[in-house]
DSSP file (Angstrom, degrees, kcal/mol; ACC not computed):
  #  RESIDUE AA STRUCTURE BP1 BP2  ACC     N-H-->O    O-->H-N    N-H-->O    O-->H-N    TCO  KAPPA ALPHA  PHI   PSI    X-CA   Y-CA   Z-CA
    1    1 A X              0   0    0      0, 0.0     2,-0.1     0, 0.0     0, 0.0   0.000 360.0 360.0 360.0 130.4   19.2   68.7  149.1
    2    2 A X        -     0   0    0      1,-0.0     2,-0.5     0, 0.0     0, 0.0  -0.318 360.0-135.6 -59.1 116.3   20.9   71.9  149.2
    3    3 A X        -     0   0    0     -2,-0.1     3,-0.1     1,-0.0    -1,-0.0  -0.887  23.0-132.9 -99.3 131.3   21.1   73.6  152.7
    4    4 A X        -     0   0    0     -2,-0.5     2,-0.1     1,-0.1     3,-0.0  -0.220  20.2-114.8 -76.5 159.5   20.4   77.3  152.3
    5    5 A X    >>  -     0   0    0      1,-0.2     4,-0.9     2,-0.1     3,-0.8  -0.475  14.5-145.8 -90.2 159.5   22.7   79.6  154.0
    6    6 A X  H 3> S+     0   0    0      1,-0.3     4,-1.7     2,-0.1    -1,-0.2   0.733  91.4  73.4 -87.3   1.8   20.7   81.4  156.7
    7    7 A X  H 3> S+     0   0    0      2,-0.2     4,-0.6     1,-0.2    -1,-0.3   0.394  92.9  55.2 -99.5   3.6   23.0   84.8  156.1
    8    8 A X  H <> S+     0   0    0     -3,-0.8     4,-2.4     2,-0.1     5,-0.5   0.794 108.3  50.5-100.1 -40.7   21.1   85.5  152.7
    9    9 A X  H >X S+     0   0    0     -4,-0.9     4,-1.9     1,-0.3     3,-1.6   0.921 115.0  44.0 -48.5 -80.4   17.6   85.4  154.8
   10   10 A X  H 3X S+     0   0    0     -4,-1.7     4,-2.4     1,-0.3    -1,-0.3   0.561 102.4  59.9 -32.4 -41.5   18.9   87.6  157.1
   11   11 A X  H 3X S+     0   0    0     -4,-0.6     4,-3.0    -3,-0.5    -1,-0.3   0.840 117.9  35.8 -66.2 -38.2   20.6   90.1  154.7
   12   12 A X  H <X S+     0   0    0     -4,-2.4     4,-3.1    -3,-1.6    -2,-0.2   0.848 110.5  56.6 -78.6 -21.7   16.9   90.7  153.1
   13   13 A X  H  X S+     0   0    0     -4,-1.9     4,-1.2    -5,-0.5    -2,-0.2   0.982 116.1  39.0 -81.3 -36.2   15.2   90.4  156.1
   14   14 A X  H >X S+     0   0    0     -4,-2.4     3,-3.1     2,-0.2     4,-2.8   0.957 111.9  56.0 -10.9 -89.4   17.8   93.4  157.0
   15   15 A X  H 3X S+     0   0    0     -4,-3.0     4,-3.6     1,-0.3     5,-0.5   0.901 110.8  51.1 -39.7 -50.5   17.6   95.2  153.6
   16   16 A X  H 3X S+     0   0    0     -4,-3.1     4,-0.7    -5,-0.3    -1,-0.3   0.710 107.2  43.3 -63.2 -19.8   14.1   95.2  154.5
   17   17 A X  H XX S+     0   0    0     -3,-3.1     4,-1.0    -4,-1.2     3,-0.9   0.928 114.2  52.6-105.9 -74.3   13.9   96.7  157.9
   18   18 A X  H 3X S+     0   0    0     -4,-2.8     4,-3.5     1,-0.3    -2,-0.2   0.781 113.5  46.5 -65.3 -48.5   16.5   99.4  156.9
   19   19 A X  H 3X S+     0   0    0     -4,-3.6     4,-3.0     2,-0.2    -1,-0.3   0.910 109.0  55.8 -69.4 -39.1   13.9  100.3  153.5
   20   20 A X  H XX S+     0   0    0     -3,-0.9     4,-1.6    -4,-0.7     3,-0.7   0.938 113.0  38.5 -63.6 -77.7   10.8  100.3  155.9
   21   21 A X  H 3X S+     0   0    0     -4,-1.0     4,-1.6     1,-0.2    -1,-0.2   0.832 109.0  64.3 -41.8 -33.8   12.5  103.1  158.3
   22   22 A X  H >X S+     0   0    0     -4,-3.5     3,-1.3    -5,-0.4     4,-0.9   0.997 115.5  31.3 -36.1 -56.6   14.0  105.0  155.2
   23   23 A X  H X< S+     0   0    0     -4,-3.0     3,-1.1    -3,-0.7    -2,-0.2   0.947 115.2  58.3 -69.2 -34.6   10.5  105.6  154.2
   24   24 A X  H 3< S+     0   0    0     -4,-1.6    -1,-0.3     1,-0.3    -2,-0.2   0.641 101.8  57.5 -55.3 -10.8    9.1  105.8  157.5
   25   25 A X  H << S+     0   0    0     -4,-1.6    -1,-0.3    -3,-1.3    88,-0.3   0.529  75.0 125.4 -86.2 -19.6   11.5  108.6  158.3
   26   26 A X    <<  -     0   0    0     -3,-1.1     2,-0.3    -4,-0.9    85,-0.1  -0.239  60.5-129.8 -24.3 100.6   10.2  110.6  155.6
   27   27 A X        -     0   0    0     63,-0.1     2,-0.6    85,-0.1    -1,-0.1  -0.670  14.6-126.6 -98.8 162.2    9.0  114.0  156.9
   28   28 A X    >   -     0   0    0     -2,-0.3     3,-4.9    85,-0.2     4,-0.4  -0.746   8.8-156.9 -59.8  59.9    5.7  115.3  156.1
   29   29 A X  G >  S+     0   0    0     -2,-0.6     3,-1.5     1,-0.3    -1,-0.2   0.743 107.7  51.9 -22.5 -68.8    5.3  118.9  154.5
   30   30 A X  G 3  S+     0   0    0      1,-0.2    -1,-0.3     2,-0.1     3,-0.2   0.570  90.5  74.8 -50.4  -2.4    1.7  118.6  156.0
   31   31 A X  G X  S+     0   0    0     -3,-4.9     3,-3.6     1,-0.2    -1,-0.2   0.262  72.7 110.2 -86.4  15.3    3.3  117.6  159.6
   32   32 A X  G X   +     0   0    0     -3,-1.5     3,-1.9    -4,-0.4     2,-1.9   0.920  64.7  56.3 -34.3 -82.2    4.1  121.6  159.6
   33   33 A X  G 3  S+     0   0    0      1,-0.3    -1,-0.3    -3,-0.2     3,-0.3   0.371  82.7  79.8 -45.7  13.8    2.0  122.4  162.1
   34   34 A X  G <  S+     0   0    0     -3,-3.6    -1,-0.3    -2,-1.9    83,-0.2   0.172  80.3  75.7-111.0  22.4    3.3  120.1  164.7
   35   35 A X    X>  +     0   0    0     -3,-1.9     3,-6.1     1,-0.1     4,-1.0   0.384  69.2  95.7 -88.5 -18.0    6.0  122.7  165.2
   36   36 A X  G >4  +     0   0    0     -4,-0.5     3,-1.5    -3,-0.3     2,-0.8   0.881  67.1  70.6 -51.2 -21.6    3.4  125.0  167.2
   37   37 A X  G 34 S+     0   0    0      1,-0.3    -1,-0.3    78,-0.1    -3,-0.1   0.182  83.7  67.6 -94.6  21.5    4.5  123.9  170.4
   38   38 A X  G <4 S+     0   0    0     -3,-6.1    17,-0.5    -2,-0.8    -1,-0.3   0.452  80.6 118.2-113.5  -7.7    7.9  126.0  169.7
   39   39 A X    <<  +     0   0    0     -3,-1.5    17,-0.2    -4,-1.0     2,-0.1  -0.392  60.9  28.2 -66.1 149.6    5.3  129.7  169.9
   40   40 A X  E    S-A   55   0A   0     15,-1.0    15,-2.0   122,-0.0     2,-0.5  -0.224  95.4 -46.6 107.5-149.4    6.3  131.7  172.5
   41   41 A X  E     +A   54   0A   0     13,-0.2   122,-1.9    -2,-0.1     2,-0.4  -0.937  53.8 176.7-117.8 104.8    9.1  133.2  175.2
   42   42 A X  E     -B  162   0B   0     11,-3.3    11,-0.3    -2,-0.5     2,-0.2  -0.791   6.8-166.7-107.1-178.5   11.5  130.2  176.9
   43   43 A X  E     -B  161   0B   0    118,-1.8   118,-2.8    -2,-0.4     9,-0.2  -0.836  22.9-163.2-147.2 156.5   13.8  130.7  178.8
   44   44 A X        -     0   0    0      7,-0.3     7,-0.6   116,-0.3     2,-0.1  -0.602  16.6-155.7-152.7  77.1   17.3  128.8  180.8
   45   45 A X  B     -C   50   0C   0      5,-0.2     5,-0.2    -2,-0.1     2,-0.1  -0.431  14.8-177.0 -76.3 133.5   19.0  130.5  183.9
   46   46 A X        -     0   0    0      3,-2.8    -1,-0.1     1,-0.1     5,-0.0  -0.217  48.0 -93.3-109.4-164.8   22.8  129.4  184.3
   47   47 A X  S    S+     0   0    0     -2,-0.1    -1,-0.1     3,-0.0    -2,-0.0   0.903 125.6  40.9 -60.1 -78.2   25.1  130.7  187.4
   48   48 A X  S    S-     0   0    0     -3,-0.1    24,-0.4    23,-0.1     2,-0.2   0.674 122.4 -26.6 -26.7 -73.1   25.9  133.3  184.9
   49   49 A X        -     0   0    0     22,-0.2    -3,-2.8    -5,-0.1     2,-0.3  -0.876  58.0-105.5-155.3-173.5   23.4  134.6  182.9
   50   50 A X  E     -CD  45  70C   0     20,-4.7    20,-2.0    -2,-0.2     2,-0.6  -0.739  22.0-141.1-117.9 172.7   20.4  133.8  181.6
   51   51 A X  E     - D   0  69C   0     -7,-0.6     2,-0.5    -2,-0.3    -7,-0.3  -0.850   9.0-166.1-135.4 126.8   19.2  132.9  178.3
   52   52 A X        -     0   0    0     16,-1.0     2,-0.4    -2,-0.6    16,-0.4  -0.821   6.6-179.4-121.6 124.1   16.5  133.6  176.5
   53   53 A X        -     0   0    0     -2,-0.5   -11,-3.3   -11,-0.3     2,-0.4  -0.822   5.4-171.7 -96.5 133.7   14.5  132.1  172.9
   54   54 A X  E     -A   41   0A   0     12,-0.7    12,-0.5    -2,-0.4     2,-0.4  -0.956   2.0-168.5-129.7 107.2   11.4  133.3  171.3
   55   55 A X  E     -A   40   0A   0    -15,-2.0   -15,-1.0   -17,-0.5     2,-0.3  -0.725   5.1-175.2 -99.4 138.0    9.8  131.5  168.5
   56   56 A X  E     -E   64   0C   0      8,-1.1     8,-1.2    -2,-0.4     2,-0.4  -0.872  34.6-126.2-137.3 164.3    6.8  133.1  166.3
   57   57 A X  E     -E   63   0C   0     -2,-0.3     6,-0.2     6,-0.3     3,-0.1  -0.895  30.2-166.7-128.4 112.7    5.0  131.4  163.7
   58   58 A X  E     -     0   0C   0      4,-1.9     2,-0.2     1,-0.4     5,-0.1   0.879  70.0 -39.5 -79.9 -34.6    5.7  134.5  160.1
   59   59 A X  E >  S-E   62   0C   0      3,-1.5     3,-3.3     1,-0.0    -1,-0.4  -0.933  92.6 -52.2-178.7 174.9    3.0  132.9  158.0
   60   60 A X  T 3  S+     0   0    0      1,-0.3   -27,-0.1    -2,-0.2    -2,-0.0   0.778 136.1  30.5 -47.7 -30.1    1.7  129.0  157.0
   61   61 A X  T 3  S+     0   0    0     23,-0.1    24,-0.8   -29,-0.0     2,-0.5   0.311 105.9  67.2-118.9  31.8    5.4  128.2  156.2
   62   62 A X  E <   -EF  59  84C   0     -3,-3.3    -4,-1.9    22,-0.2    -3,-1.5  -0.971  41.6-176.1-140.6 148.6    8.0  130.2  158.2
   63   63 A X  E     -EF  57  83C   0     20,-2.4    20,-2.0    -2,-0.5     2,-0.3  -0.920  13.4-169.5-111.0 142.5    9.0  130.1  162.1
   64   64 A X  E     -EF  56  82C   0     -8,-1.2    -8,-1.1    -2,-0.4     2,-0.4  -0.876   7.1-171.9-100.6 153.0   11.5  132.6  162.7
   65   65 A X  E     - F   0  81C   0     16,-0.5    16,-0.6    -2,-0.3     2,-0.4  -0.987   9.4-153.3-142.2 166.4   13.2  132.3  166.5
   66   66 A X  E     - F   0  80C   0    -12,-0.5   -12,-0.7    -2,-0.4     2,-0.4  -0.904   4.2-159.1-119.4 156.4   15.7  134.7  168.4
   67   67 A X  E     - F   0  79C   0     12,-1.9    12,-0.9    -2,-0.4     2,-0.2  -0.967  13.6-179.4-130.8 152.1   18.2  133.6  171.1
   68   68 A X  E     -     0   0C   0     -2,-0.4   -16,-1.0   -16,-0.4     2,-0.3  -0.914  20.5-150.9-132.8 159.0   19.8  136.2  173.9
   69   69 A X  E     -DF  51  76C   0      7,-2.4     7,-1.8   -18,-0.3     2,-0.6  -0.979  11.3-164.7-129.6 147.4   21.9  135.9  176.4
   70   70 A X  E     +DF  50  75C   0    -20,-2.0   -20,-4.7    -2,-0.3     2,-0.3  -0.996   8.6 178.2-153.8 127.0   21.5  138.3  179.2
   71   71 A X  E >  S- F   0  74C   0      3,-2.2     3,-0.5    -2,-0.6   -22,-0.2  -0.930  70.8 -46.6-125.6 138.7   24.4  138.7  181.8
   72   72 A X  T 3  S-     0   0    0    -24,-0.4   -22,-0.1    -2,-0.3   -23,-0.0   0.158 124.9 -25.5  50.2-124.2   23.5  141.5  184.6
   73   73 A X  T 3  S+     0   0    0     -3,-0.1    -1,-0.2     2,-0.0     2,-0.0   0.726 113.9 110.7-110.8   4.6   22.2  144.2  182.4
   74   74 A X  E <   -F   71   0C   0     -3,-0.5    -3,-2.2    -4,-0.0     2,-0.3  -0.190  50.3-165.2 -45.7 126.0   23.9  143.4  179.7
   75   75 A X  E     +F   70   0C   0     -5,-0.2     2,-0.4    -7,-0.1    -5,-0.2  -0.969   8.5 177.1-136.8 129.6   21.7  141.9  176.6
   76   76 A X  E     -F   69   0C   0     -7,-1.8    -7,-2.4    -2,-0.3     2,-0.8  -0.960  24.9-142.5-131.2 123.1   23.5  140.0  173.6
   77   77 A X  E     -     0   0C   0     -2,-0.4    -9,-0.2    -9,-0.3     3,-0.1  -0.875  24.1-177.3 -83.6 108.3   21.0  138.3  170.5
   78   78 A X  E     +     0   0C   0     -2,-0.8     2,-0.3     1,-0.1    18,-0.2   0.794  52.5  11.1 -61.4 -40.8   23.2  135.3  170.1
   79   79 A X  E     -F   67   0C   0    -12,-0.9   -12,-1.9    16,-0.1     2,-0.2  -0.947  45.0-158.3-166.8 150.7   21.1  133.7  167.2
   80   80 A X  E     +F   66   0C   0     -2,-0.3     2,-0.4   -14,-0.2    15,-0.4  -0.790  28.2 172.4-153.9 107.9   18.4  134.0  164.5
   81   81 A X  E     -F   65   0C   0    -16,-0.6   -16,-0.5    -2,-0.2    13,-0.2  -0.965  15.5-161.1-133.6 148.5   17.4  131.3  163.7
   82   82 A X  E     -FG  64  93C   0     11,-1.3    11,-2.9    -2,-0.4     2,-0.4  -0.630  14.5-157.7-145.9 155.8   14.0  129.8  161.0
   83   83 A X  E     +FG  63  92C   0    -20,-2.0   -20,-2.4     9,-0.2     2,-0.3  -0.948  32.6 176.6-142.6 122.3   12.2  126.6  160.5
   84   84 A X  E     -FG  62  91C   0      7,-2.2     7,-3.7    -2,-0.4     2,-0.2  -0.949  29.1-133.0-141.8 139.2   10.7  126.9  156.7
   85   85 A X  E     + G   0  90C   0    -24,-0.8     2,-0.2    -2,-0.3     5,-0.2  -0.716  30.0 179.1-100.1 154.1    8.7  124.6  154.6
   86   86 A X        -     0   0    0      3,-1.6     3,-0.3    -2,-0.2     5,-0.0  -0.595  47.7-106.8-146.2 164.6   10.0  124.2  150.6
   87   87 A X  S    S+     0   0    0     -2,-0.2   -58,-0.1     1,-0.1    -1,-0.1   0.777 126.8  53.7 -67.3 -37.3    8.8  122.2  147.9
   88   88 A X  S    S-     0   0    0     -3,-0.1     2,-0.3     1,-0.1    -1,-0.1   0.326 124.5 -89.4 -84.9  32.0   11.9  120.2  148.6
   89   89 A X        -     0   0    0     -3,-0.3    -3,-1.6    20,-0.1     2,-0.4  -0.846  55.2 -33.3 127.2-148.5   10.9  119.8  152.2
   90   90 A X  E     -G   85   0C   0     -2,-0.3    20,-2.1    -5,-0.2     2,-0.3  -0.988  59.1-176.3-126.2 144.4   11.1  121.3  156.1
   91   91 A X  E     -GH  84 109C   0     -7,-3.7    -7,-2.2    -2,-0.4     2,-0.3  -0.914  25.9-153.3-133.7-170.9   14.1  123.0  157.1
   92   92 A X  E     +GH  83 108C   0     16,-1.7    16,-2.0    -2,-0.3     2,-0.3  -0.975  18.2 172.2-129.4 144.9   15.8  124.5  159.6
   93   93 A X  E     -GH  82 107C   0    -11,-2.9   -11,-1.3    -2,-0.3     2,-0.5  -0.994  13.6-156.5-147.0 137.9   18.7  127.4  159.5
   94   94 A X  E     -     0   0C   0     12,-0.8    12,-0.3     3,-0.3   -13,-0.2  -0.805  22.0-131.2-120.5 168.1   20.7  129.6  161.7
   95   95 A X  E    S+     0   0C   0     -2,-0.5    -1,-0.2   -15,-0.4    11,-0.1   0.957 105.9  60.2 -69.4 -75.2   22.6  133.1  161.2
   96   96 A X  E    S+     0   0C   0    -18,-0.2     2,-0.9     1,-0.2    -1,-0.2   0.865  93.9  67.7 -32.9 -74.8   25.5  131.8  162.8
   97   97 A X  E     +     0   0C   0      8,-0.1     9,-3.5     9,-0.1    -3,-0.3  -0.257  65.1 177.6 -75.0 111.2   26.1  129.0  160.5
   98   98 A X  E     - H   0 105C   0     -2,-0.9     2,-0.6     7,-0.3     7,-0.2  -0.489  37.3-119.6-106.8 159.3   27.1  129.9  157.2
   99   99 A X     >  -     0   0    0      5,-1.4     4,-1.6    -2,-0.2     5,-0.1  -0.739  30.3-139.2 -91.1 119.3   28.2  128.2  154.0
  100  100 A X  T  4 S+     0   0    0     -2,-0.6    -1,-0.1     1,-0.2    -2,-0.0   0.745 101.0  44.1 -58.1 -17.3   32.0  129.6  153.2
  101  101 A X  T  4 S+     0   0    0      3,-0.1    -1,-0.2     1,-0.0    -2,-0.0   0.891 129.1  25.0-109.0 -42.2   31.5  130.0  149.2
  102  102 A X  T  4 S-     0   0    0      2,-0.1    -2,-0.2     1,-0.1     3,-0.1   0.826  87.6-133.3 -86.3 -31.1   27.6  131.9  149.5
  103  103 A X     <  +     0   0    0     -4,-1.6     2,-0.1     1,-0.3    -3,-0.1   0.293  63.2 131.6  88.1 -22.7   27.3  133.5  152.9
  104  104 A X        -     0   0    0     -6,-0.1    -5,-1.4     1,-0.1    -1,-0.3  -0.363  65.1-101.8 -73.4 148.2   24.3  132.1  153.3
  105  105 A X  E     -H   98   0C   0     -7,-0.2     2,-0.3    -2,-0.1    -7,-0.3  -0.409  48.5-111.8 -52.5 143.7   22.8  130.1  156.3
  106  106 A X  E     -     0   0C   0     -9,-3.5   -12,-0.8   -12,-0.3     2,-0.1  -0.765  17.2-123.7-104.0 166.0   22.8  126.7  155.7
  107  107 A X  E     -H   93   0C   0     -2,-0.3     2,-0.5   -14,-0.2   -14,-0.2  -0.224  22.8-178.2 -97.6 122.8   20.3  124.8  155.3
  108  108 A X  E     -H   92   0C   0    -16,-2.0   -16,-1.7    -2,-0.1    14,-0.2  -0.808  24.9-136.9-139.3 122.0   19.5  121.5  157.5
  109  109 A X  E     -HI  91 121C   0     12,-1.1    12,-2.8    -2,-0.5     2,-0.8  -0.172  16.2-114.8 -68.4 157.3   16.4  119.3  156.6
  110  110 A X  E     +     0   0C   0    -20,-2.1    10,-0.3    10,-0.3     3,-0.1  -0.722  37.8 167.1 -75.2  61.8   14.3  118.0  158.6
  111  111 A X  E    S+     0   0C   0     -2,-0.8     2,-0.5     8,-0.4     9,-0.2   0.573  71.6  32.3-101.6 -10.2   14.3  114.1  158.7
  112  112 A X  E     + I   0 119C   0      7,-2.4     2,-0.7    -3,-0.1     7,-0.6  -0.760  59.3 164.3-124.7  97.1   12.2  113.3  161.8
  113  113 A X  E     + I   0 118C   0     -2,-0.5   -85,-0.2   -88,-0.3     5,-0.2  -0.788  14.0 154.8-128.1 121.0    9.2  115.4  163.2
  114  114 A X        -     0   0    0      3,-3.0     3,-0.1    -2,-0.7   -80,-0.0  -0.161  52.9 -83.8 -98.4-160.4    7.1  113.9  165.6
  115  115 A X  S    S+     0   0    0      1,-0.2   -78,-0.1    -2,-0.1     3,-0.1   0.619 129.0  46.9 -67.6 -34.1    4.8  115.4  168.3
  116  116 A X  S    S-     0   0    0      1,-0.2    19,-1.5    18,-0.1     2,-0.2   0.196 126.0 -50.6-139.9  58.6    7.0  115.6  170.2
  117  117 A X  E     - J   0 134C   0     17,-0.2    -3,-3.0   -83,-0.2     2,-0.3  -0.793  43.2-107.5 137.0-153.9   10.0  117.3  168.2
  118  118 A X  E     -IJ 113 133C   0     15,-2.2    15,-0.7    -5,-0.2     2,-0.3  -0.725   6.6-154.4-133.6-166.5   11.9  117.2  165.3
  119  119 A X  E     -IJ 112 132C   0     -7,-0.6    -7,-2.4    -2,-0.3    -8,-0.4  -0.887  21.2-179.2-158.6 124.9   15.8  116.1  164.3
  120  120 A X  E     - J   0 131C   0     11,-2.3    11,-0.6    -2,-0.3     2,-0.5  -0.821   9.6-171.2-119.8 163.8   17.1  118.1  160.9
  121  121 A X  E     -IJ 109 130C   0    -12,-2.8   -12,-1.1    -2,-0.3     9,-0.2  -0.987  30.4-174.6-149.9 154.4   20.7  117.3  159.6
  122  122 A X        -     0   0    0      7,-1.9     3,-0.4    -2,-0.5   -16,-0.0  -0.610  13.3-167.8-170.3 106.1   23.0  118.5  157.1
  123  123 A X  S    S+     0   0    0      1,-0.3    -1,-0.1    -2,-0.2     7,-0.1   0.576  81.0  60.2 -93.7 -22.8   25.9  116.0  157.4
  124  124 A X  S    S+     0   0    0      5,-0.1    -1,-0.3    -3,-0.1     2,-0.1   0.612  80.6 101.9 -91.2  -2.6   28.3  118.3  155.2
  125  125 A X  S    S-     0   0    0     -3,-0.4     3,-0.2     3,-0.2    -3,-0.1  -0.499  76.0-126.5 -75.5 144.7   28.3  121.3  157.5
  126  126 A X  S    S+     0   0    0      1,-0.2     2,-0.2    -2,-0.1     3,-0.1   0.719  86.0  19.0 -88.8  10.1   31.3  121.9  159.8
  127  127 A X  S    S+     0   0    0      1,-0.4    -1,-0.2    22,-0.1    20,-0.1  -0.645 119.9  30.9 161.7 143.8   29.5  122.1  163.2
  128  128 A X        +     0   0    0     18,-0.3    -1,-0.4     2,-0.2    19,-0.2   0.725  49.6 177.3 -62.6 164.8   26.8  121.2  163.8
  129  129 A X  S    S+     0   0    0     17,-5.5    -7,-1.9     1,-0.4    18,-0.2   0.908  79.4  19.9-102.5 -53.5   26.0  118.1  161.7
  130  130 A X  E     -J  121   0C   0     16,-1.3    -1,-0.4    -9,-0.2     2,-0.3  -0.795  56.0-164.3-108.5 156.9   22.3  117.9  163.7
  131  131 A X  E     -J  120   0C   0    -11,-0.6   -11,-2.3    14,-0.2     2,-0.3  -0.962  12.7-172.7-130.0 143.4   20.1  120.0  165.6
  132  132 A X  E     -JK 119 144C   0     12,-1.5    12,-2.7    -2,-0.3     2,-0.4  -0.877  11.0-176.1-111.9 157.4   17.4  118.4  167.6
  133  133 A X  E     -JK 118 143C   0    -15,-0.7   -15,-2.2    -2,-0.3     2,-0.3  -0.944   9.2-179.8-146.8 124.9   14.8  120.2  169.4
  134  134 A X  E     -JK 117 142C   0      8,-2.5     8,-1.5    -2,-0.4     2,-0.8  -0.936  20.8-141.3-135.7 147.4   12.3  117.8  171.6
  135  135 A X  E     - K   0 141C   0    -19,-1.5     2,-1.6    -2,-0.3     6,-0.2  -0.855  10.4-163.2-101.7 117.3    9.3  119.3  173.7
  136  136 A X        -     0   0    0     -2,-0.8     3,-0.2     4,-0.5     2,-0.2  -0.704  67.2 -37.8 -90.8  92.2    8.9  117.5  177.2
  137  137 A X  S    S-     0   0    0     -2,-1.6     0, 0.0     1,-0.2     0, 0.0  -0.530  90.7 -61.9  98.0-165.1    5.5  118.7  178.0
  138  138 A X  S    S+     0   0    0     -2,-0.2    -1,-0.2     1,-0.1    24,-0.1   0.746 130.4  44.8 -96.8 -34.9    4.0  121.9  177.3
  139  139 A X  S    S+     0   0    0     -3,-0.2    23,-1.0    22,-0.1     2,-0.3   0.289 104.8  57.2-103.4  21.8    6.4  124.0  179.5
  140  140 A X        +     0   0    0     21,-0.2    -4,-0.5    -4,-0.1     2,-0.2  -0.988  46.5 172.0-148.1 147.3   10.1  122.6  178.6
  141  141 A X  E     -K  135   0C   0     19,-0.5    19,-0.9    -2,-0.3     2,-0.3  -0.789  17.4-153.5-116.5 165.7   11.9  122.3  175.6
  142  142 A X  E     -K  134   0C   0     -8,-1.5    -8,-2.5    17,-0.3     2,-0.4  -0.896   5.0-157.3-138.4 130.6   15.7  121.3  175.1
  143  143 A X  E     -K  133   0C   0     15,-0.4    15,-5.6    -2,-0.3     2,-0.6  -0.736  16.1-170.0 -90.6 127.4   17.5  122.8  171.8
  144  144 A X  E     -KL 132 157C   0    -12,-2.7   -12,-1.5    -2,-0.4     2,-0.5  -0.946   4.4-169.8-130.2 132.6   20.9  119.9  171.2
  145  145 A X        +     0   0    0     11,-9.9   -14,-0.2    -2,-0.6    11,-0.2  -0.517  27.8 160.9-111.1  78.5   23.6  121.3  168.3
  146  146 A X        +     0   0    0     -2,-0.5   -17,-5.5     9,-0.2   -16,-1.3  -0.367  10.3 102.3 -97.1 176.3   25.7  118.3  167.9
  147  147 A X  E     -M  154   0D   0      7,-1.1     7,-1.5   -19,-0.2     2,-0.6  -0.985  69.7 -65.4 151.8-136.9   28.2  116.7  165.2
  148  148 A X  E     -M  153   0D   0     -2,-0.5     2,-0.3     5,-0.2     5,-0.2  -0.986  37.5-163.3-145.1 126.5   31.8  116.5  165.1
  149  149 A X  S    S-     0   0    0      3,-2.8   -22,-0.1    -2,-0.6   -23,-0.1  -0.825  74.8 -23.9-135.0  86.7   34.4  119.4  164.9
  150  150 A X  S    S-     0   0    0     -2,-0.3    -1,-0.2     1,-0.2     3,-0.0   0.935 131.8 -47.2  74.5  83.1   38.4  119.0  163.8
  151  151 A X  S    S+     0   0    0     -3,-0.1     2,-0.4     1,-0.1    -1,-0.2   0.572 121.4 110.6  33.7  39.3   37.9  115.1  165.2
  152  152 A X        -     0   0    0     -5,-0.0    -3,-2.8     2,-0.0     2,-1.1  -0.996  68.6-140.0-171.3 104.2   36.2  116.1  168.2
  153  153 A X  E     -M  148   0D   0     -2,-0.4     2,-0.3    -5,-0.2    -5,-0.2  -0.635  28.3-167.6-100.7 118.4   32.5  115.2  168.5
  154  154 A X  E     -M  147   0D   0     -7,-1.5    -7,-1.1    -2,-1.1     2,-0.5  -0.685   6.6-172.4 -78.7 122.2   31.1  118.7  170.3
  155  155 A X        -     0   0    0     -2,-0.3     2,-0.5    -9,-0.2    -9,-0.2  -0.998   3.1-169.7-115.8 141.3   27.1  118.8  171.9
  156  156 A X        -     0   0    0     -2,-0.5   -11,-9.9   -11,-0.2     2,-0.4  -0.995   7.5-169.1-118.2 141.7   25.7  122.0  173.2
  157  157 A X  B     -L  144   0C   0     -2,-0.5     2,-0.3   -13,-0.2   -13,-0.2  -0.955  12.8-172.9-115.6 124.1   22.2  121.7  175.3
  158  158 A X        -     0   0    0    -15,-5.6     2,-0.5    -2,-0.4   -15,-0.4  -0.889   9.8-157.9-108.9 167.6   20.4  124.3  176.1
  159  159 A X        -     0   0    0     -2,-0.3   -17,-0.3   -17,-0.2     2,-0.1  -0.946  27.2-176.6-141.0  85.6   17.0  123.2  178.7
  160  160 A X        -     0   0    0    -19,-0.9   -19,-0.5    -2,-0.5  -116,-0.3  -0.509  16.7-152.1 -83.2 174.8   14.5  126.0  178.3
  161  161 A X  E     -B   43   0B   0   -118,-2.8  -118,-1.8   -21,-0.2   -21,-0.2  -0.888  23.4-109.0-155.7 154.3   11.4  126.6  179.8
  162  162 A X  E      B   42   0B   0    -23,-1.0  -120,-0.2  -120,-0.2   -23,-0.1  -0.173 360.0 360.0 -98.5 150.3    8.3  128.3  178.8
  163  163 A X              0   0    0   -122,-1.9    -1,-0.2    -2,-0.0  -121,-0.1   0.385 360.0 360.0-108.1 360.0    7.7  131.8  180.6
């Protein structure tokens, strides 16, 4: 009798695990609405300045958001930045980051949204490769832009809170 090697049991039981999260990972078009908790005015105070985001819900599929930064009396809109549902999914985009041959913002899908946030990626962009945005509670958010820039993996965190 033949003894089976235990590394092919393992490789499916693997394969399998790896196929179950694929699918589980899978965002929802209908899981829109579990972006509301992004409505409204937050806010982050530094030494420096302060900074401020405002997220609005345009219509059943678009978020639009602003960032500022506000030094003394000085007021800068840093960012503009949309969370839109597609056929081909949920994404997220900012002004800043552009695609070099269109101009356009690019595009980062959504691949996780839970309750209590989401994580989009777009692994060919040259910073950032994710953004995550996770709600702790009702009155704090924190926005993270991470990925890897000229071999040099970069995070910025910003820590709002809701005004």
């Amino acid at each position: 009798m033949a003894k089976k090697p235990w590394f092919r049991s393992s490789l499916l039981l693997c394969v399998c695990l790896l196929i179950c999260r694929f699918v589980s990972a899978q965002v929802s078009s209908s899981e829109f609405n579990q972006l509301d908790k992004m409505e409204g005015r937050w806010v982050m105070k530094t030494k420096r300045s302060i900074y401020r985001e405002h997220w609005k819900r345009l219509d059943e599929n678009t978020w639009k958001g602003r960032t500022w930064r506000i030094s003394g009396a000085d007021s800068t809109q840093m960012d503009e930045m949309q969370l839109f549902r597609t056929a081909e999914g949920i994404f997220f985009s900012v002004d800043a980051v552009r695609d070099p041959q269109s101009g356009q913002p690019v595009r980062f899908k959504l691949r996780v949204l839970k309750p209590v946030g989401f994580v989009a990626e777009n692994l060919e962009c040259d910073f950032p490769q994710k953004v995550v945005y996770r709600w702790k509670g009702n009155d704090r958010m924190e926005a993270h832009f991470e990925g890897k820039k000229d071999k040099t993996f970069s995070e910025i965190i910003m820590q709002y809170e809701k005004e």
